[in-house]
N, C-alpha and C positions, 0 to 999 in steps of 0.2 A: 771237191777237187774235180775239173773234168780231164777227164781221159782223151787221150791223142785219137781222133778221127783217123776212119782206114777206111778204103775203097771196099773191101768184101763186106766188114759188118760196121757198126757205129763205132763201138769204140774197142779199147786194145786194153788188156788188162795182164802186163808183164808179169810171170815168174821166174824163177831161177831152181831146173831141179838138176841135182847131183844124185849120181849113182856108182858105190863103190865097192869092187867086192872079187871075191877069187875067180878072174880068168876063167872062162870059159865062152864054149859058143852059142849062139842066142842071145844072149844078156840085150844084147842092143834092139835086138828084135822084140822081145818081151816087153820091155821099156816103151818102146814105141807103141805096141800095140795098145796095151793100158792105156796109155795119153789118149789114143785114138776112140776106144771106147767110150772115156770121156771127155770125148769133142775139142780135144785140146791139142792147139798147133802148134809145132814146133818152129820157132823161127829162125835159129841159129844152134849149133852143136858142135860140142869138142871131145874127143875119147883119145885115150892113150892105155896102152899099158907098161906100166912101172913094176920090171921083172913081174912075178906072176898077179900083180894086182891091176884089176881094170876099174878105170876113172873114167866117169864123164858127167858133163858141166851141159845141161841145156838151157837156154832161153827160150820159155813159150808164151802163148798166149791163150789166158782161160777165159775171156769174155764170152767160148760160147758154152761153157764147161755150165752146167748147173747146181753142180757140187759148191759148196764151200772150200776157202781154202782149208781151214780145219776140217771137214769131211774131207777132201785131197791127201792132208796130212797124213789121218788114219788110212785110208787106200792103198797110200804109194808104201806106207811102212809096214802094214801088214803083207802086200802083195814081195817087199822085200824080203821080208821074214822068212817067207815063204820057199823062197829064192834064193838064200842066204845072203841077200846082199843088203847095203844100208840105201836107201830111195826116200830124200826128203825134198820137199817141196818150198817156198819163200818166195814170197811177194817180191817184186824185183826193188820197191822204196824201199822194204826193210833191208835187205839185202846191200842193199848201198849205202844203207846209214850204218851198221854193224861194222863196214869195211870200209870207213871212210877214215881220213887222217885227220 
C-alpha cells in the first residue's frame, strides 16, 4: 500500500493516540514530550475535560518514529502507568475500520 506523499519527508504514516486520565497539570505537556522523543508529529489534537476527567484524541504521524507501532504501544502504556493515566496508540486504518458503520 503506498503512503500519502508530504513535502517534509516521503511518506505520512497516520495514528490515532488517546490519552485519559484524572485532571491534572502537565498531562498535555508530558504527552507531548514522549511523542517528541520519539520523532513523532503531532498533526491535529483535541482535549477536554469531562468534570474532573481529562481526554484527548491526537492525530500523528510516525513515519519518522523508529519504533514499532507495538514497541509504541508498550511505551506510551508503560509511560501511562507511570502517570496514572491510560495512553494508547492505533494505526489510523485500524482505527477506522473498528469505527466504521
Amino acid at each position: 500500500m503506498m503512503r500519502p506523499y508530504t513535502a517534509e519527508r516521503n511518506f505520512v504514516m497516520k495514528a490515532i493516540v488517546t490519552v485519559i486520565g484524572k485532571d491534572r497539570v502537565g498531562i498535555t505537556a508530558a504527552v507531548c514530550s514522549l511523542l517528541a522523543q520519539h520523532n513523532i508529529n503531532i498533526l491535529d489534537i483535541t482535549q477536554t475535560v469531562l468534570q474532573e476527567f481529562f481526554t484527548m484524541v491526537m492525530l500523528v504521524d510516525t513515519a519518522a518514529c523508529e519504533k514499532s507501532i507495538g514497541d509504541l504501544t508498550e511505551i506510551l502504556a508503560q509511560a501511562g502507568q507511570e502517570e496514572g493515566l491510560s495512553i494508547r496508540i492505533q494505526r489510523e486504518d485500524i482505527f477506522n475500520a473498528m469505527h466504521r458503520i
